[in-house]
KEMAR-882491 format. One record per residue: residue number from 1; z, y, x of N, C-alpha, C in turn. Coordinates in steps of 0.1 Angstrom, whole numbers, plus 5000, padded with zeros to 4 digits. Atoms other than C-alpha are relative to their C-alpha. Layout:
// KEMAR-882491
  fiba   nc3   nc2   nc1  cac3  cac2  cac1   cc3   cc2   cc1
   NUM     Z     Y     X     Z     Y     X     Z     Y     X
...
// end
This chain:
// KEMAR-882491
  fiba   nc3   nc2   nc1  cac3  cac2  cac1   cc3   cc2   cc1
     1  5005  5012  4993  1875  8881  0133  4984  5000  5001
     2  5011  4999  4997  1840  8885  0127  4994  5007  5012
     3  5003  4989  4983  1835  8917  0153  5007  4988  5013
     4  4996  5009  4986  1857  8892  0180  4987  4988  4998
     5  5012  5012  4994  1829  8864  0172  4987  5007  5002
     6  5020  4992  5000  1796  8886  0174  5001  5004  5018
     7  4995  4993  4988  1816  8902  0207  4999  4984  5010
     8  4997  5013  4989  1824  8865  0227  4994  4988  4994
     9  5007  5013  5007  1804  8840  0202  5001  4989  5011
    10  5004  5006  4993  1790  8828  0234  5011  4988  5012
    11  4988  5010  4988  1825  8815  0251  5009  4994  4989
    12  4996  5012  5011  1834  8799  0218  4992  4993  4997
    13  5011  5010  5002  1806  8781  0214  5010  4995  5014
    14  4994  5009  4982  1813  8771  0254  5007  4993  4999
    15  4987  5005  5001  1846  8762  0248  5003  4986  4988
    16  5000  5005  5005  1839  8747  0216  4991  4987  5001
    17  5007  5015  4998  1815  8721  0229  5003  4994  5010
    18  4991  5008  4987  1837  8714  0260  5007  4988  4994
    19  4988  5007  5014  1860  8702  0231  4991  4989  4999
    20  5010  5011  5008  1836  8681  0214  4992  4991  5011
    21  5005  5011  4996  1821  8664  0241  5009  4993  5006
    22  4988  5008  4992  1853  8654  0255  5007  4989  4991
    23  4990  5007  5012  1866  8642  0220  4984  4987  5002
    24  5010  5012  4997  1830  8621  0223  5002  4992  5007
    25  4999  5007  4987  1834  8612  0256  5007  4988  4994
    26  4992  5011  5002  1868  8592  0244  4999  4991  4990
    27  5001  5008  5013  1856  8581  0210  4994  4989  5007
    28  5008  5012  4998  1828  8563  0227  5004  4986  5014
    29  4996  5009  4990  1844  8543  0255  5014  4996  5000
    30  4988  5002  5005  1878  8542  0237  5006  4991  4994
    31  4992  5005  5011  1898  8530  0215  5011  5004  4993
    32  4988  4992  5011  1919  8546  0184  5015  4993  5001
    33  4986  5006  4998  1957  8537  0190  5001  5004  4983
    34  4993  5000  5010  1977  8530  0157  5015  5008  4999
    35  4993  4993  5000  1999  8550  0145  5017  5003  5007
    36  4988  5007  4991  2029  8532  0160  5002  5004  5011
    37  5003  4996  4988  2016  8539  0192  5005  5014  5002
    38  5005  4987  4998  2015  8577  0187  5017  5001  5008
    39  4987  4999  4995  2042  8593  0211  5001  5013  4995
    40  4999  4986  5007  2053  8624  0188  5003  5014  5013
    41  4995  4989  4994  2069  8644  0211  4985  5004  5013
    42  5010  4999  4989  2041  8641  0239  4985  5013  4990
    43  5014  4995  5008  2012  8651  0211  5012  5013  4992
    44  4998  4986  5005  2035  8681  0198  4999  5008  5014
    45  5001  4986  4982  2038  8696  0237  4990  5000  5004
    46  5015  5002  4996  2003  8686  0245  4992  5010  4994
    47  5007  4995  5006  1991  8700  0215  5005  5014  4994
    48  4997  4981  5002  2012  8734  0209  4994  5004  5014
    49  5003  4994  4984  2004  8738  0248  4983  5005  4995
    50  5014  4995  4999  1966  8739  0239  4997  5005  4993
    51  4997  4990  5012  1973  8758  0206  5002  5013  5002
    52  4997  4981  4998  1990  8785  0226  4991  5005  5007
    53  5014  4996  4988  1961  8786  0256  4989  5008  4992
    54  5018  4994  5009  1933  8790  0225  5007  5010  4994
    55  4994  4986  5009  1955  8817  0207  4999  5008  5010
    56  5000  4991  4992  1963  8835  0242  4985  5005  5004
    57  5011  4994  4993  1925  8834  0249  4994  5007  4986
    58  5002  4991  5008  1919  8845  0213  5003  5020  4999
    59  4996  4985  4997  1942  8879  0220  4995  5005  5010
    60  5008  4997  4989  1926  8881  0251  4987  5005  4995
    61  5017  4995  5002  1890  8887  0240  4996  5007  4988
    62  4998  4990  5012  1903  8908  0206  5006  5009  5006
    63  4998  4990  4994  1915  8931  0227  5002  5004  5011
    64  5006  4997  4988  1899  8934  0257  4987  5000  5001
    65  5019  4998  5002  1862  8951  0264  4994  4991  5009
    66  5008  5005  4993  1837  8932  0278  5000  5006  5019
    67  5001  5000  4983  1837  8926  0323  5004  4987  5006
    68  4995  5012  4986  1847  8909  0354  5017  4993  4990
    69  4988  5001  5004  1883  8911  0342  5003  4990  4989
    70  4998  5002  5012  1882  8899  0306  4990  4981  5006
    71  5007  5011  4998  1857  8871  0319  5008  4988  5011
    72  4994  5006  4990  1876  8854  0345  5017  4996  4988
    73  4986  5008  5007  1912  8854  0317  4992  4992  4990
    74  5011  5009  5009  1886  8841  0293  4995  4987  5006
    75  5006  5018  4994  1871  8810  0319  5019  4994  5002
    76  4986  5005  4991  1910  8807  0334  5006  4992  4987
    77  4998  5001  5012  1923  8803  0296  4989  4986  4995
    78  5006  5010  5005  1894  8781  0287  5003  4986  5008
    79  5001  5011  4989  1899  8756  0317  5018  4996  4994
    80  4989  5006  5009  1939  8755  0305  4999  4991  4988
    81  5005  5010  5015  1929  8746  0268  4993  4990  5002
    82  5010  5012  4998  1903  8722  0279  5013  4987  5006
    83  4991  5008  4992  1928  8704  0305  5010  4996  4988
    84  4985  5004  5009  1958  8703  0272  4991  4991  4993
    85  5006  5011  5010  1930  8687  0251  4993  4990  5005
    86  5002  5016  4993  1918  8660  0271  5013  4994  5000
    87  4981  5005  5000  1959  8655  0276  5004  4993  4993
    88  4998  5004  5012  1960  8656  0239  4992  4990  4996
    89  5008  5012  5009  1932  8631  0232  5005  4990  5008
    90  4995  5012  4996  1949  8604  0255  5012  4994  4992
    91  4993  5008  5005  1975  8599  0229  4999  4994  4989
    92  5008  5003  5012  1950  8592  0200  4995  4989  5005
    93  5009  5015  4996  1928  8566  0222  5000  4999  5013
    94  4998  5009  4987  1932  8544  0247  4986  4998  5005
    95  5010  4998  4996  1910  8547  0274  5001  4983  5009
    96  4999  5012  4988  1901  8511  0299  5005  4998  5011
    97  4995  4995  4986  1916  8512  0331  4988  5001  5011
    98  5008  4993  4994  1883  8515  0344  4993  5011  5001
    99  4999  4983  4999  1879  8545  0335  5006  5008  5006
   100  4994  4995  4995  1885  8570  0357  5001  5015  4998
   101  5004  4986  5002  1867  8604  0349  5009  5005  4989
   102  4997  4988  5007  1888  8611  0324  5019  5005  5001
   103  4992  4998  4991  1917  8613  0349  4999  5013  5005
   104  5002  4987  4994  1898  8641  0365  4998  5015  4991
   105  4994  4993  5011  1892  8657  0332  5015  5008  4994
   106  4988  4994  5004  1928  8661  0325  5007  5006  5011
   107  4992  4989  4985  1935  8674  0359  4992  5008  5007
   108  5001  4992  4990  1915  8689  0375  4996  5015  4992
   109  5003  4986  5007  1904  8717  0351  5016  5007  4995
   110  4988  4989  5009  1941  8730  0344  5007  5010  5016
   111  5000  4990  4989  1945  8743  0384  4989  5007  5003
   112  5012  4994  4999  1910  8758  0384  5009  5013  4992
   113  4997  4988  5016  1920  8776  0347  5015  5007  5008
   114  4995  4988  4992  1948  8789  0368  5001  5008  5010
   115  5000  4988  4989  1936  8803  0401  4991  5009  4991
   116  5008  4993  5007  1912  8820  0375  5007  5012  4993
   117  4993  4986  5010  1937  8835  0354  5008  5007  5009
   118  4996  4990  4992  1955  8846  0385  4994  5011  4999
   119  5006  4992  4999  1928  8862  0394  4998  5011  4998
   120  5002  4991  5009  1921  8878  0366  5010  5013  4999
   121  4991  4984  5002  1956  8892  0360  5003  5010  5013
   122  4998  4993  4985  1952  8904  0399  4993  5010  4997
   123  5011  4994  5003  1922  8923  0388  5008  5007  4988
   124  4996  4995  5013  1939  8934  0352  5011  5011  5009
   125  4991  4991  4995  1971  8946  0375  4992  5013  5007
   126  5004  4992  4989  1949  8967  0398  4992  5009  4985
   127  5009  4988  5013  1929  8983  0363  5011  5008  4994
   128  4988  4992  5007  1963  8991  0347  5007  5012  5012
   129  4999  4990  4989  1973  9010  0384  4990  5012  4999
   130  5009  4987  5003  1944  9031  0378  5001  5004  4987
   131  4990  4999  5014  1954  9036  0341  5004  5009  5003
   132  4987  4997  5001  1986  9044  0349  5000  5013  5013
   133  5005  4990  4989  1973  9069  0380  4995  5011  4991
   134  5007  4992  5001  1953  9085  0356  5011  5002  4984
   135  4990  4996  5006  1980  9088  0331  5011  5010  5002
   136  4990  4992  4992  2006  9105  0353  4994  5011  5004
   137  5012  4987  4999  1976  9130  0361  5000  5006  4986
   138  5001  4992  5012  1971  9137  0324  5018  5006  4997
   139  4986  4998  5001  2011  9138  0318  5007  5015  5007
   140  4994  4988  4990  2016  9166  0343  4990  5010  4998
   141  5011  4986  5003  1984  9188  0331  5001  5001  4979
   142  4998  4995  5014  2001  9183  0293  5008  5009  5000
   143  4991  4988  5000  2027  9209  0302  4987  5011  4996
   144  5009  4989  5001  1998  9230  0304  4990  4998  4985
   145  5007  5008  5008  1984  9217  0266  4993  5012  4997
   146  5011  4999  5003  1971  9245  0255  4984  5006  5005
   147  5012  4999  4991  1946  9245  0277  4995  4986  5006
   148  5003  5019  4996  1939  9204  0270  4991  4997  4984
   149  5002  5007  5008  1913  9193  0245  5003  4993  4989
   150  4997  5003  5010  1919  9190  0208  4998  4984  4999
   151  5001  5017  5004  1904  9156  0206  5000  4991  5011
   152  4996  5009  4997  1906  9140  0238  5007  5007  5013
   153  4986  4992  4994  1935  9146  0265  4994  5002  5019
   154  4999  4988  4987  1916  9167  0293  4997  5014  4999
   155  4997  4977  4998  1914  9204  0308  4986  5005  4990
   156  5013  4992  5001  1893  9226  0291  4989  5005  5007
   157  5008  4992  4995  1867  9247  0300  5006  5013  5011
   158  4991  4993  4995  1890  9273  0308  5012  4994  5012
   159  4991  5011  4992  1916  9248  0325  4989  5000  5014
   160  5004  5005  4991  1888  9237  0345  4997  5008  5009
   161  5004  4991  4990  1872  9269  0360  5017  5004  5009
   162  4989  4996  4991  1910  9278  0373  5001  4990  5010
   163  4992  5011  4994  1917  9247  0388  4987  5002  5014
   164  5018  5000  4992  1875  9251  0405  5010  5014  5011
   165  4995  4989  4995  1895  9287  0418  5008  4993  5010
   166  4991  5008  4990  1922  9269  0433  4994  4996  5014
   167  5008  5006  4994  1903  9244  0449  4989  5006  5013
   168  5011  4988  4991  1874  9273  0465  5014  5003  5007
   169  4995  4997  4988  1901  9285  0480  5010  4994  5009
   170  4994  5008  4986  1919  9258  0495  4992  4991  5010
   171  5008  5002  4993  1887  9244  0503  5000  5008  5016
   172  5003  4990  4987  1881  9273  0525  5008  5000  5016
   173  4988  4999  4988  1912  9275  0544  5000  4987  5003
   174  5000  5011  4991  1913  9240  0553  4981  4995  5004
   175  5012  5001  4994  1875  9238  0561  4994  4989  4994
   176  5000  5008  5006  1870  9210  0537  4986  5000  4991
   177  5009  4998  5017  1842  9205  0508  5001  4996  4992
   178  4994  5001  5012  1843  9204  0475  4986  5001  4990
   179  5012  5000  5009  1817  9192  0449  5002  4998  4986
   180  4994  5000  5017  1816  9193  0409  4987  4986  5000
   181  5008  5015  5007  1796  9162  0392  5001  5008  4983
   182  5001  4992  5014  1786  9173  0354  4994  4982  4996
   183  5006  5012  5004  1778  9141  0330  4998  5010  4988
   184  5004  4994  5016  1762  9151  0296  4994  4984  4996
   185  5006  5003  5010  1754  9129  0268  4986  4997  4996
   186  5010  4992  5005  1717  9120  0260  5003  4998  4986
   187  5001  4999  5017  1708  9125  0226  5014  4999  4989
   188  4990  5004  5005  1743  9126  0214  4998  5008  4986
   189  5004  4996  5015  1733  9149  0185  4995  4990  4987
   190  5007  5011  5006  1710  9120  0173  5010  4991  4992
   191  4990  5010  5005  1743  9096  0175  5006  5007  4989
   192  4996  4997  5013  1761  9118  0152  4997  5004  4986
   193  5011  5002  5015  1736  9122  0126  4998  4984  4997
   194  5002  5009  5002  1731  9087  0128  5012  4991  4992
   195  4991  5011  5003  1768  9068  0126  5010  5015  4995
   196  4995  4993  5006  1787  9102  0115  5009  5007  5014
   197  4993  4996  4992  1810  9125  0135  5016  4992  5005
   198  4987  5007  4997  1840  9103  0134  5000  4989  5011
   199  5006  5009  4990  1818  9077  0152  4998  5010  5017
   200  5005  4993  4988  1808  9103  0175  5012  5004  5008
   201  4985  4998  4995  1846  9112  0181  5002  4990  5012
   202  4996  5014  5000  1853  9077  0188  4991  4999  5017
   203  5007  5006  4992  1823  9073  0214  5009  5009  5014
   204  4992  4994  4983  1840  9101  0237  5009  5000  5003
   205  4985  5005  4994  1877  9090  0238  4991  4987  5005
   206  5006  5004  4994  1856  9060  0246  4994  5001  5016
   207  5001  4994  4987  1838  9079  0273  5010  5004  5006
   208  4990  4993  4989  1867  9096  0288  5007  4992  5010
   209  4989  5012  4992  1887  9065  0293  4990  4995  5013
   210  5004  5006  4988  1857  9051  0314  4996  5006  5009
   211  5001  4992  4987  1852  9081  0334  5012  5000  5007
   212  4993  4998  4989  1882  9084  0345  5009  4988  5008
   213  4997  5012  4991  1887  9047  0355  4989  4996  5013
   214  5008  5000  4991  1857  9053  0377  5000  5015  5012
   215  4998  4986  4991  1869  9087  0392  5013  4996  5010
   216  4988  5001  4990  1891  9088  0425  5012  5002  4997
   217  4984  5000  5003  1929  9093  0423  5003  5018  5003
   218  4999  4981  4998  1925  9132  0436  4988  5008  4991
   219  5010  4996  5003  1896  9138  0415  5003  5002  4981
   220  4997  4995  5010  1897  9157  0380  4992  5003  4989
   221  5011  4999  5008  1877  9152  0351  5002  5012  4988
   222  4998  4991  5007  1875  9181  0325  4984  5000  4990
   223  5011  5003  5010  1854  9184  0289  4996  5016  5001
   224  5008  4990  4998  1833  9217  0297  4994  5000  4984
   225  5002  5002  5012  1818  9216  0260  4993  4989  4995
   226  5010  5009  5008  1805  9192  0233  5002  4986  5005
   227  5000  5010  4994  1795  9160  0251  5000  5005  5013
   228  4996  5002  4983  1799  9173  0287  5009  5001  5007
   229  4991  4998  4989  1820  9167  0314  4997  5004  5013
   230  5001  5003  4989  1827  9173  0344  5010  5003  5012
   231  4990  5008  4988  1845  9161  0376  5004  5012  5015
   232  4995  4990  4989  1862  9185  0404  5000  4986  5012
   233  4996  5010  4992  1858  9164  0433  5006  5005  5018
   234  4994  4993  4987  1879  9176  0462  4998  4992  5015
   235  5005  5009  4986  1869  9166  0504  4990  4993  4996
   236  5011  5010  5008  1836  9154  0487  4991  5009  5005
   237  5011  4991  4996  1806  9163  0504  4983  4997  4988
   238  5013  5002  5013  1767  9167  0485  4999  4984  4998
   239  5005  5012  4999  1760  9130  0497  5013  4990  4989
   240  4985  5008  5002  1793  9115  0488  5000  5003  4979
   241  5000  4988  5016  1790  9138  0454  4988  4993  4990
   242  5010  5006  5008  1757  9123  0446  5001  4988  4995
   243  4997  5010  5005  1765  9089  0445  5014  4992  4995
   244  4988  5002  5006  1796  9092  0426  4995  5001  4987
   245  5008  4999  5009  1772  9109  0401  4995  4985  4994
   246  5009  5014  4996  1751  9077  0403  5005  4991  4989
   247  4990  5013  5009  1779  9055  0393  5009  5001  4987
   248  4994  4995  5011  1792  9073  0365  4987  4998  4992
   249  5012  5001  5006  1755  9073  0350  4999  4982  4999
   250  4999  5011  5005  1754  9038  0354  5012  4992  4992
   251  4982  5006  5014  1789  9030  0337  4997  5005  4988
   252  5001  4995  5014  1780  9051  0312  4989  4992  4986
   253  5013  5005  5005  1748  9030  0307  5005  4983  4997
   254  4995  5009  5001  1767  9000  0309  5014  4995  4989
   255  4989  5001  5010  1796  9005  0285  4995  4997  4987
   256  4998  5009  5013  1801  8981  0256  5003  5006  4990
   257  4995  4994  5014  1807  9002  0225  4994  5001  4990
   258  5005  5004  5015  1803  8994  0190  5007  5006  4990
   259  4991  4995  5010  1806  9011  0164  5008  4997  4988
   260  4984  5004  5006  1835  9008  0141  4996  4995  4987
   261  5006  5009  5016  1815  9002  0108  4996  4986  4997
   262  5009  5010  4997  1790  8978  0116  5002  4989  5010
   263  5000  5013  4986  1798  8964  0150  4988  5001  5009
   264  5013  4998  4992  1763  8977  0164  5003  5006  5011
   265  5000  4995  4989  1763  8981  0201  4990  5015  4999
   266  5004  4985  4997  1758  9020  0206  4993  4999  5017
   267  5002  4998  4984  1736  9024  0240  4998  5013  5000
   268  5004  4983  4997  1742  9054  0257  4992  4999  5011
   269  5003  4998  4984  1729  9069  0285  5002  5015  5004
   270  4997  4984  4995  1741  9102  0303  4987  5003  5015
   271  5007  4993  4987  1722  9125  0327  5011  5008  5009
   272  4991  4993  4987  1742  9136  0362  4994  5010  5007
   273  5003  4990  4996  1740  9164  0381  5008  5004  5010
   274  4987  5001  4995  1763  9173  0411  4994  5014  5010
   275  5000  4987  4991  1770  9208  0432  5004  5001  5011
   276  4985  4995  4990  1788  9218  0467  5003  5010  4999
   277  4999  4990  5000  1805  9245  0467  4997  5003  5010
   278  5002  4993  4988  1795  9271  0488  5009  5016  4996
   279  4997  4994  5004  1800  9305  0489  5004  5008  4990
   280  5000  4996  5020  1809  9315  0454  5010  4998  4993
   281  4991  5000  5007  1831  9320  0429  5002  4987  4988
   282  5006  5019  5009  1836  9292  0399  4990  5006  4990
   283  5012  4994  5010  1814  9312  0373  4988  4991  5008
   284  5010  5004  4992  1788  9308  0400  4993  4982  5004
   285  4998  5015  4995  1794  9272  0412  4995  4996  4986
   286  5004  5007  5014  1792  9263  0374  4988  5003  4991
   287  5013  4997  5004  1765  9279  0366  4992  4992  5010
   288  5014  5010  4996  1741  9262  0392  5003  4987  4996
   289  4999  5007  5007  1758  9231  0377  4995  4995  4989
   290  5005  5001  5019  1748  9236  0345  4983  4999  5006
   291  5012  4998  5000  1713  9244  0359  4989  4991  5005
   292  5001  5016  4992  1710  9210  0381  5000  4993  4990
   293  4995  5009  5012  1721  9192  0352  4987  5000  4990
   294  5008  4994  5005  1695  9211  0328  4986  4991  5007
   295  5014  5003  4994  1667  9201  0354  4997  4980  4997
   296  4998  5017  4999  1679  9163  0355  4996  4996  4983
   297  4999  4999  5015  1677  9166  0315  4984  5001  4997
   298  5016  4996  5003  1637  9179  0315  4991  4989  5001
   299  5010  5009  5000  1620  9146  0321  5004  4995  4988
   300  4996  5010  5012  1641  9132  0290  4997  5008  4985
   301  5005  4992  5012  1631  9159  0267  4983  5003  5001
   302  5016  5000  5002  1595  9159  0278  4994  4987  4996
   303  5005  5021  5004  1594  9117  0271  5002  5006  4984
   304  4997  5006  5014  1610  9124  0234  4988  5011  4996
// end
């Protein structure tokens, strides 16, 4: 519980003083019904309803990372719960009949809180399709395991240059292009002296997942050594190549990961690098890869 409040503090607070000024709102222009009054069954459906809304947005934001996604079932959820507990505080205190706002309170935020959570799960279904794209991709290169990364589940080094073979030569024959993308790690040495290698484990099944929910559906990521990868990207020309780079560098810069001990946001940042093939074999191809890469790397080792 602690890591979930340090992670969304900020939409429990939110949520929590929606509450509270609404329970204000009715105290102060109200009046407390007696117990007689109370209608049991109304204030048990009212109030499990908005019981389950704050529990569902609780599982919601304990396991799910920080985005678009997670923020939209988190407002959609909040706008539910809000709408059950205005509901629920009408059977505590009687409001005047000139009072109207808090008419609109109990209604109009519970159709908001669900085109939101549509939304959301519209957006969640389309993340789980890529998922599940890139699952069926791994699934069908585990026949081939041992030639799949001990610790996280892509091609090797080995794996990868065959597949580069392939590709050179179906490039060819269909007249096509074909570009690699390389991401590396900065200072990842640093991280693992710092939080330990287990941490450091952790950060690249982390990384992998977000590469490859940022990589195309024909496109094949592989762990070349250590912290680097890199991406086969097929009918991809240099331009097209470069700012695929781009956007992997910025994801990478952007990913929410904390470490497991503490809860301390880890910032990374990776250096890209991207090739076309040309004439050449994959040795070759991967070597000026590596050498592109290398170059993009020299401003960050002459700053430290």
């Amino acid at each position: 519980m602690p890591t979930l409040l340090r992670l969304h503090r900020l939409k429990f607070l939110a949520l929590l003083l929606a509450a509270n000024l609404g329970l204000l709102l009715h105290l102060a222009v109200g009046d407390l019904k007696g117990i007689t009054e109370w209608v049991w069954l109304d204030i048990l459906g009212e109030g499990g309803s908005a019981f389950l809304a704050l529990a569902w947005l609780g599982l919601i934001l304990k396991s799910r990372p920080a985005g678009r996604v997670t923020n939209l079932l988190a407002l959609g959820l909040g706008c539910v719960f809000f709408s059950w507990w205005i509901d629920l505080l009408d059977e505590f205190v009687r409001m005047p009949e000139s009072i109207v706002w808090d008419h609109w309170l109990e209604s109009l935020p519970m159709p908001v809180g669900l085109v939101l959570l549509t939304w959301g799960i519209y957006h969640w279904h389309h993340e789980q399709l890529a998922i599940s794209v890139q699952l069926e991709k791994r699934e069908r290169l585990f026949r081939e395991h041992r030639q799949f990364d001990k610790l996280i589940p892509l091609g090797t080094a080995d794996y990868l240059r065959r597949q580069i073979e392939l590709e050179l030569v179906e490039s060819r024959r269909q007249q096509r292009p074909l570009s690699l993308v390389a991401i590396d790690l900065d200072d990842f040495d640093s991280l693992n002296q710092r939080f330990g290698h287990a941490e450091g484990d952790a950060v690249l099944q982390a990384l992998t997942q977000l590469l490859l929910l940022n990589l195309r559906r024909q496109d094949l990521l592989c762990r070349l050594a250590g912290d680097r990868f890199v991406a086969l990207l097929p009918d991809t020309g240099e331009s097209q190549a470069r700012q695929i780079a781009e956007e992997l560098r910025l994801a990478v810069a952007s990913l929410a990961h904390r470490s497991r001990q503490h809860g301390e946001r880890l910032q990374l940042r990776a250096s890209v690098a991207c090739a076309m093939a040309l004439e050449e074999d994959a040795e070759t191809l991967l070597a000026r890869l590596n050498q592109a890469l290398e170059r993009a790397k020299r401003p960050l080792a002459l700053s430290a």
